[in-house]
KEMITOR-64083 format. One record per atom (N, C-alpha, C): x, z, y. Coordinates in steps of 0.2 Angstrom, whole numbers, plus 5000, padded with zeros to 4 digits. Each point is the difference from the previous one (the first is absolute). Example, Ala and Ser with C-alpha at 12.3 -4.5 7.8 and 13.67 -1.06 7.14 Angstrom:
<tibas>
506650394972 499650005006 500450005006 499849965005 500450015006 499650035005 
</tibas>
This chain:
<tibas>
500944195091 499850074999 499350015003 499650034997 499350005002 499850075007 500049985006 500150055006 499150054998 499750004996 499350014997 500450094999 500449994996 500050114997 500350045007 500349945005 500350045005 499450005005 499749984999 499350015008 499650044996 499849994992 499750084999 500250055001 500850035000 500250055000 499550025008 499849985004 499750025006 499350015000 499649974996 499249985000 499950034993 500049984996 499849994992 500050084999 499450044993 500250054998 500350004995 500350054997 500650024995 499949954992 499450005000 499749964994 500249925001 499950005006 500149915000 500849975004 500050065002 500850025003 500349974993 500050054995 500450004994 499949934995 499449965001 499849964998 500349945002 500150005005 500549945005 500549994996 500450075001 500750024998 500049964994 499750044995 500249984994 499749924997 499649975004 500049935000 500849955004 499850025004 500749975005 500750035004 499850055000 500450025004 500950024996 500550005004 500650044996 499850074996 500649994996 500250074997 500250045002 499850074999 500550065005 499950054992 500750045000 500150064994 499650055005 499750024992 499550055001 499249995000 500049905001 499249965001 499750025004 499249994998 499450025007 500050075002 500450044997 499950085003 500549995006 500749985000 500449975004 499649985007 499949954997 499749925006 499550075005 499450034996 499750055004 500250035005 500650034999 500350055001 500449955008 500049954998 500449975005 499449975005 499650014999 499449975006 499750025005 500550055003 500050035006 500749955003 500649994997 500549975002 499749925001 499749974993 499949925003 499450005006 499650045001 499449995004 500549995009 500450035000 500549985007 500449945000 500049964995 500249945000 499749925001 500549985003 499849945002 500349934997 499849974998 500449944996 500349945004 500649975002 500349975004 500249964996 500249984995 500349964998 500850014994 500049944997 500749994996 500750025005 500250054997 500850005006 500549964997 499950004989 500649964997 500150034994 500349944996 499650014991 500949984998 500250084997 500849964998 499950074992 500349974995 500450014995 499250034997 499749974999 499150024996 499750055005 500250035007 499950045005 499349985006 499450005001 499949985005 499850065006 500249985004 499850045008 499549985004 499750045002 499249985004 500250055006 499949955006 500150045005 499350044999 499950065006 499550065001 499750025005 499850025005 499950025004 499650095001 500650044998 499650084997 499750025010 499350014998 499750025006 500250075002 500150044995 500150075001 500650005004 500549974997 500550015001 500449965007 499649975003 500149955006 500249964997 500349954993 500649984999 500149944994 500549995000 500049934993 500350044994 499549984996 500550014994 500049934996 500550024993 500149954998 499850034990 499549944998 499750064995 500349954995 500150024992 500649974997 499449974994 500149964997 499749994992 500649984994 499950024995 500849974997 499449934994 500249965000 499649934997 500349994994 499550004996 500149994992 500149934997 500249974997 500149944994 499749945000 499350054999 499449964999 499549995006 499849965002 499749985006 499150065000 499949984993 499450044999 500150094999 500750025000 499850075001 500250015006 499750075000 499850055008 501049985004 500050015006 500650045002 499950075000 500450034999 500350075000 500050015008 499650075002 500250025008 500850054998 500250005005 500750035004 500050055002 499649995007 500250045007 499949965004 499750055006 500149955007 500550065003 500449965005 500550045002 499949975009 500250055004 499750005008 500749955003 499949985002 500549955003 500349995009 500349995004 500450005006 499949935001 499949954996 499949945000 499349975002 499849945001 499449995002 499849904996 499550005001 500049924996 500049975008 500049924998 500549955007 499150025002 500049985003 499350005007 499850055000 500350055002 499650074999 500250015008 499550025003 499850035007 500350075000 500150055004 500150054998 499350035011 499850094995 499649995006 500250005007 499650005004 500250005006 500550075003 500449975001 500550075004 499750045004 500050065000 499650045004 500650045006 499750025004 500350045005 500150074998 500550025001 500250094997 499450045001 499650005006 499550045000 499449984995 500149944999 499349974997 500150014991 500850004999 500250014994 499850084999 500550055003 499650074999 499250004998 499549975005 499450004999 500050004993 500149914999 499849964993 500150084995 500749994999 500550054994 499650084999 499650035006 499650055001 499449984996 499549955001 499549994997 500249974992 500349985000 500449984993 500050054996 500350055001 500350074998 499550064997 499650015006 499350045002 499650004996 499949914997 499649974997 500050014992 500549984999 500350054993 500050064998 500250055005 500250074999 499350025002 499649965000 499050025002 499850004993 500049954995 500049994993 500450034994 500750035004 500550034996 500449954998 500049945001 500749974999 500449985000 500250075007 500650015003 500050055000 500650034998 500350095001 500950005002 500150005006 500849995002 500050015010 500449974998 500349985010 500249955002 499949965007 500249944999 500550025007 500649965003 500350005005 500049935002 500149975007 500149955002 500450015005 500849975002 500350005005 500349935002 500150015006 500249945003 500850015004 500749984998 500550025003 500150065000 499750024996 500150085001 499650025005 499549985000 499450065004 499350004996 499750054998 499750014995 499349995003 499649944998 499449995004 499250034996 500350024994 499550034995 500250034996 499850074996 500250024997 499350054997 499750034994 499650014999 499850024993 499850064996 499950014994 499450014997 499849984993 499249984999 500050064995 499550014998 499750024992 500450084997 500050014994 500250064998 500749994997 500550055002 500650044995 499850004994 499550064999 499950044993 499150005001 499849984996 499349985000 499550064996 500550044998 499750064997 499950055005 500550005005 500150065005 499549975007 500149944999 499749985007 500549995005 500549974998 500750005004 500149935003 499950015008 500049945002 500649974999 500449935002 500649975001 500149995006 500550035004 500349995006 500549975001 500450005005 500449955002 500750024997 499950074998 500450034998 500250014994 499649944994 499750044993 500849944998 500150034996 500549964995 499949974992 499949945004 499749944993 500549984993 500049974996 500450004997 499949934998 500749955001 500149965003 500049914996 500250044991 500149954996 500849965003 500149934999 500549995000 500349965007 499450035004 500450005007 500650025000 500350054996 500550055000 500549955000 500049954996 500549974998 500449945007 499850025006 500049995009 500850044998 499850084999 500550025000 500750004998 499749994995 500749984994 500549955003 499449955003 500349945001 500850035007 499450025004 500550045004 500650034999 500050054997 500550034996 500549974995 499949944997 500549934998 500549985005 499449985006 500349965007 500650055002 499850055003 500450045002 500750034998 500149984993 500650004995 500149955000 499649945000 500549945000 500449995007 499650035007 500550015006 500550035001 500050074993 500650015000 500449974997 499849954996 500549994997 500350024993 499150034999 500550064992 499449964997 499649944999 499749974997 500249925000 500149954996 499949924999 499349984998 499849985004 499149974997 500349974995 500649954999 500049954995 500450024993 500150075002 500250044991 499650014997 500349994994 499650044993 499950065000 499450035000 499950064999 500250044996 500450004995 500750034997 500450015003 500149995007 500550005005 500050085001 499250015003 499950085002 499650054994 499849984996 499850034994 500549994993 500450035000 500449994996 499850034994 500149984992 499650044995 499349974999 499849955004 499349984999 499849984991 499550014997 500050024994 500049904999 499749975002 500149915000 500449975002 500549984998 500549965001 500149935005 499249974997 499749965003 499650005008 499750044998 499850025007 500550015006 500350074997 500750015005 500549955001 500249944999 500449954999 499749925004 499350014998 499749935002 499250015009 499950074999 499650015006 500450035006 500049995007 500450005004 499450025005 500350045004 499450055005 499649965005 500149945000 499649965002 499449984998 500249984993 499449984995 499750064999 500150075002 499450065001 499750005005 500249975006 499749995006 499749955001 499949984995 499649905001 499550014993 500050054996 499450014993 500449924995 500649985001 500249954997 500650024994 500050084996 500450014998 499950004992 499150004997 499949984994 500050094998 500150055004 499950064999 499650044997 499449955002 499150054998 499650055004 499650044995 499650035006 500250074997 499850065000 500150064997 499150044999 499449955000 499450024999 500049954995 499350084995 500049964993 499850054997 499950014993 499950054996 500750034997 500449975000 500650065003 500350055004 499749975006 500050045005 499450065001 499549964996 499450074998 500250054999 500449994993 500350044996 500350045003 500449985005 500850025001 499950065006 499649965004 499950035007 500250085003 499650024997 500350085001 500650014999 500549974994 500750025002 500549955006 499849965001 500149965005 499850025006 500850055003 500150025005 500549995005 500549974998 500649965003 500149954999 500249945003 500349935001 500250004993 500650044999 500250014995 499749984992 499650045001 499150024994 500149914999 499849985005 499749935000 500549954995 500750005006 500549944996 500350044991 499950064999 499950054992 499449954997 499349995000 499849975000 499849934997 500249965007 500049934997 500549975003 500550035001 500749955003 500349974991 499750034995 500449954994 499749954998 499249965003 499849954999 500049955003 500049944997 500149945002 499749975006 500549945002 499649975007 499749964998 499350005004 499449944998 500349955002 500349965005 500449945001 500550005001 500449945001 500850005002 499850045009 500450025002 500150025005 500149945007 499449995006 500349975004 499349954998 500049994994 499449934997 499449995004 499650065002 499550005002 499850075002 499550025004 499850035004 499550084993 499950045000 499450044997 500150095003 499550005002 500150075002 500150074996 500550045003 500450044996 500050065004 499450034996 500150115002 500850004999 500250004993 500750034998 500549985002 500049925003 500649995006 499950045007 499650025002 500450055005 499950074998 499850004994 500450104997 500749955001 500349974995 500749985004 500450005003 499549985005 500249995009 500250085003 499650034997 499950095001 500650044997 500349964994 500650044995 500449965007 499949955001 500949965003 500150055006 499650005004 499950055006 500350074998 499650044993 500550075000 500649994997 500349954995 500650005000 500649975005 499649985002 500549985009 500150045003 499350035002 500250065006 500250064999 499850024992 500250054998 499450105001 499449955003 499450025001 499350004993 499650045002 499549974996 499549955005 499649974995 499549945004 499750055006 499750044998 499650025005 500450065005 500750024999 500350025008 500249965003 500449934997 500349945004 499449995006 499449974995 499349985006 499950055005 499950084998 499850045005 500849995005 500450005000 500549995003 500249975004 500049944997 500349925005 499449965002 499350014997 499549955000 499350055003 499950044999 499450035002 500350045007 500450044999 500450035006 500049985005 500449945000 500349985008 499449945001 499550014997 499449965005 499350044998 500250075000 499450035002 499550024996 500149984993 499649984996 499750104997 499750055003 500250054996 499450024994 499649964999 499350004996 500149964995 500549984997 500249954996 500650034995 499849994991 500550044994 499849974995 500250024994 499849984994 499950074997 499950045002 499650104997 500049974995 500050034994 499650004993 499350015002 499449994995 499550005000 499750074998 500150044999 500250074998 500050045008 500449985003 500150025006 499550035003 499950045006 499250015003 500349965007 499649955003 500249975005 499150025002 500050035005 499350025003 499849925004 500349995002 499949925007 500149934993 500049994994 500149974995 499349994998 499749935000 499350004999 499950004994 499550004995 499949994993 499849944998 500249954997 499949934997 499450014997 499549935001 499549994998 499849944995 499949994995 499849955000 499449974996 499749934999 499349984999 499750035006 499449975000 499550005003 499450024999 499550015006 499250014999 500050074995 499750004997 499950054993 500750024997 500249934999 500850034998 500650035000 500050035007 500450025005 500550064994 500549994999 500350074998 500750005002 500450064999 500850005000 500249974998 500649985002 500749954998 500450044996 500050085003 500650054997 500349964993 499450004996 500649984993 500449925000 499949965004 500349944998 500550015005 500350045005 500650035003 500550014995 500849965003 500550024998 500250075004 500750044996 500150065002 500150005007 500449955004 500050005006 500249925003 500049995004 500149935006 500849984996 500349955000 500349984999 500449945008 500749984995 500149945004 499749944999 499649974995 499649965000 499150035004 500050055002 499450025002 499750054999 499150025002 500050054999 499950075003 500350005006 500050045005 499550025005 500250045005 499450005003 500150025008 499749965004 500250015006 499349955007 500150025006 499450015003 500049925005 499550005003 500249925004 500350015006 500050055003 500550025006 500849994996 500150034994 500649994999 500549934998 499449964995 499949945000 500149975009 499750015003 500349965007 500650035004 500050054998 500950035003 500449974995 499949974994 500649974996 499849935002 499849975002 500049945002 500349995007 499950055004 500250015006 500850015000 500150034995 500950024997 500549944996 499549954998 500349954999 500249965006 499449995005 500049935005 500450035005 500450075001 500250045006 500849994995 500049984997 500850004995 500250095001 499650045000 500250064995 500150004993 499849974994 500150004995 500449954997 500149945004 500249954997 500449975006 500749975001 500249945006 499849944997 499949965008 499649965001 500049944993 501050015001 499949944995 499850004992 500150074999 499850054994 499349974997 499650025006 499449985001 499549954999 500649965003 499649915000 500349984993 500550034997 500149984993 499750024996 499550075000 499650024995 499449965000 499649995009 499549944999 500149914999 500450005000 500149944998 500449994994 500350044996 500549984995 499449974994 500650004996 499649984993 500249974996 499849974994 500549964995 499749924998 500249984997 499849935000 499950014990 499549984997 499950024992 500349944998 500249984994 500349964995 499649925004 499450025000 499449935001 500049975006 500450065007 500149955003 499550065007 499650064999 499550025004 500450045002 500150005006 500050085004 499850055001 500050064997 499750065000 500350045003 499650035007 500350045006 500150084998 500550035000 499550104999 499650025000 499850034995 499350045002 500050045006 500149985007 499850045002 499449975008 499749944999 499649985001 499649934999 499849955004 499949945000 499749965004 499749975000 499449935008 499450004999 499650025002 499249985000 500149955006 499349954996 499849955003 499850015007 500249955004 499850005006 500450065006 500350044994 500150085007 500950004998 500149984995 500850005002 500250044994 500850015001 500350064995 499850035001 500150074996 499950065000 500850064995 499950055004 500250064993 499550044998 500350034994 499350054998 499849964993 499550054999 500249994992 499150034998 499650004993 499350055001 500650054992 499250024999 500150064994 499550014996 500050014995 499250034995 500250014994 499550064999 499950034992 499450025001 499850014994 499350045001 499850065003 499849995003 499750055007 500450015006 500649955002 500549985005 499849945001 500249995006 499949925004 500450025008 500749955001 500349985006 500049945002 500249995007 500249955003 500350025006 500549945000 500650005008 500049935000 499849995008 500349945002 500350005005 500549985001 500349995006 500449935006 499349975001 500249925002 500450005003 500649975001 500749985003 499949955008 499449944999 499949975005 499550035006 499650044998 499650045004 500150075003 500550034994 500050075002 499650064997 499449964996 499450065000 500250034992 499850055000 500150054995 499450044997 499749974993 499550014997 500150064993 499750075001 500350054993 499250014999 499949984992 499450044998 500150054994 499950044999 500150064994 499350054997 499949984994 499650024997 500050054993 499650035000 499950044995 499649994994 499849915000 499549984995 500549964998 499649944994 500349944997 500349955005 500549974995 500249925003 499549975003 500249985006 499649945004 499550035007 500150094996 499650035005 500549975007 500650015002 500450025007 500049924999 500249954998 499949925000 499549995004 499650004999 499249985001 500150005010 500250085001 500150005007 500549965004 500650034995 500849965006 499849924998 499849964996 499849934999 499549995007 499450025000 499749995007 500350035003 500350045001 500349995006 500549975002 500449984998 500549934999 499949945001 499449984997 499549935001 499950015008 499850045004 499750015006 500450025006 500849984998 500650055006 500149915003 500150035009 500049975004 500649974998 500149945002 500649954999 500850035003 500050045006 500550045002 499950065006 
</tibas>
């Protein structure tokens, strides 16, 4: 594949940009209006190399500048050697290619510095609107808010402003699973017909088991789409959702493979009110945001007037507008919600102090997982490893005009919360450098 349309996307004008493309370069739905449109995104990229070519699929490792970080960008490969490949996606990755350096570790003061001028720098140009926290064992070494709330009013973002979070929420849920399975009024290894009785699929209820929603290996799907377009404003309760789409079929056998699933933890959300006998959102305010101090954290309808709830933003430069309309009713068990980085670090601080969880509760949630048909281990969603720094928990988030991230390294201690009020990759961009640059312990 000819690396000519990707070094234009940097240099070349629109005219010889598009000429490349349409001589060499992959196919993207939508064509050169597309590719255009995306030349702010490939201009931060750096070409690394093949990661691996399976089922007509090829991976190119990446190197996204903005974003400190690896991605891995996809092509799908046609028949004929002389037609284009098809682009995919690049998707941001935890992984790293073999010989990769990672930068020099910096010293907590020198990290603040860096993360400050990082931050500054962005929110000097506009692109950064949120709060970043950094804690160390629980002592908070930076914490600080950039850009505007409400761009109409002139409303700054403080430390106090409540983001809205995307599917970071889904931390939660996980929590609120564990906590029934320690009582004992949940089996991770039953079939979800266990606690959902009535489920309108037989199949589903019968063959996915509350693990495979905790691993995205249930074959469940997603609940975004032009049914949900449609739908959204009556989609108000958990309930809404499995009325919905609980009568549709599973896109694989269960267990077979890994694919990420909104509507397996709306699931996750039903099993929690039919066990506890709560709705989603008093069980969390109850057993999960409560007893670790969480008080700036909900799923309010969007409706609601939350004065300290910042207003989503998304596009850029010229295009900057409201998110309002691509909002669902309210925050869900799969996400959504909205809540601040101080509270984000008192729930992380709530997990590692075993107020929410025991120990052993604990270390089964970060370590559990399932093993797929093929033989792969798939951990919880409820964290992972980046290269060189170790485990972590923690999770990101995004929709249009939202962007989260949590990390919380297990071998060092430190604790990275970004939240934003702009697009995906806004809050990325930060907690990745900052993460590439935490001291070793």
């Amino acid at each position: 594949m000819s690396e000519a349309w990707f070094q234009a996307s940097k240099t070349a004008n629109d005219a010889d940009f598009i000429a490349l493309i349409n001589d060499g370069g992959p196919k993207i739905p939508g064509g050169p209006t597309e590719w255009l449109e995306m030349r702010s995104f490939l201009s931060n990229l750096q070409l690394c190399g093949v990661k691996s070519v399976d089922n007509n699929n090829l991976y190119i490792w990446v190197f996204d500048r903005n974003a400190d970080s690896f991605a891995v960008t996809q092509f799908r490969l046609n028949a004929t050697v002389s037609e284009k490949p098809e682009f995919v996606g690049a998707f941001l990755t935890d992984e790293a290619p073999l010989g990769y350096v990672r930068p020099e570790p910096l010293t907590s003061r020198m990290l603040v510095k860096a993360v400050e001028e990082r931050v500054g720098g962005k929110a000097a140009k506009d692109h950064f609107s949120g709060a970043v926290l950094i804690s160390h064992s629980g002592r908070i070494l930076f914490q600080k808010a950039y850009g505007l709330a409400d761009r109409t009013n002139h409303k700054p973002n403080t430390l106090n402003t409540q983001f809205r979070f995307g599917s970071m929420g889904k931390m939660f849920t996980a929590v609120a699973i564990m906590q029934l399975v320690q009582e004992n009024k949940i089996d991770l290894d039953a079939p979800i017909g266990r606690y959902l009785t009535g489920y309108p699929n037989p199949d589903v209820a019968t063959k996915v088991t509350v693990a495979h929603l905790l691993t995205h290996t249930g074959g469940t799907g997603d609940i975004f789409g032009p049914e949900f377009d449609r739908r959204k404003s009556s989609l108000r309760t958990l309930t809404d959702y499995v009325a919905l789409y609980g009568s549709r079929a599973l896109e694989f056998d269960p267990g077979s493979r890994s694919s990420y699933s909104n509507y397996g933890f709306i699931l996750l959300g039903r099993i929690v009110e039919t066990v506890s006998g709560l709705s989603y959102d008093d069980y969390t305010q109850r057993y999960v945001f409560a007893p670790a101090g969480m008080t700036s954290t909900g799923n309010d309808p969007e409706r609601s007037i939350l004065p300290r709830r910042a207003v989503s933003y998304m596009g850029s430069g010229t295009k900057i507008s409201r998110a309002d309309d691509t909002l669902p009713f309210s925050g869900t068990s799969a996400g959504g919600g909205y809540s601040t980085v101080g509270d984000f670090n008192r729930f992380v601080n709530g997990l590692t102090s075993y107020q929410l969880l025991g120990r052993e509760t604990f270390q089964r949630l970060k370590d559990g997982g399932l093993k797929t048909s093929g033989g792969h281990f798939t951990h919880f969603d409820f964290g992972g490893s980046m290269a060189g720094i170790g485990p972590y928990i923690g999770h990101g988030g995004g929709a249009p005009g939202m962007s989260g991230s949590l990390f919380h390294f297990l071998q060092n201690g430190y604790t990275i919360v970004v939240l934003a009020n702009r697009d995906p990759g806004t809050a990325e961009s930060i907690s990745n450098f900052t993460a590439h640059r935490l001291p070793a312990n």
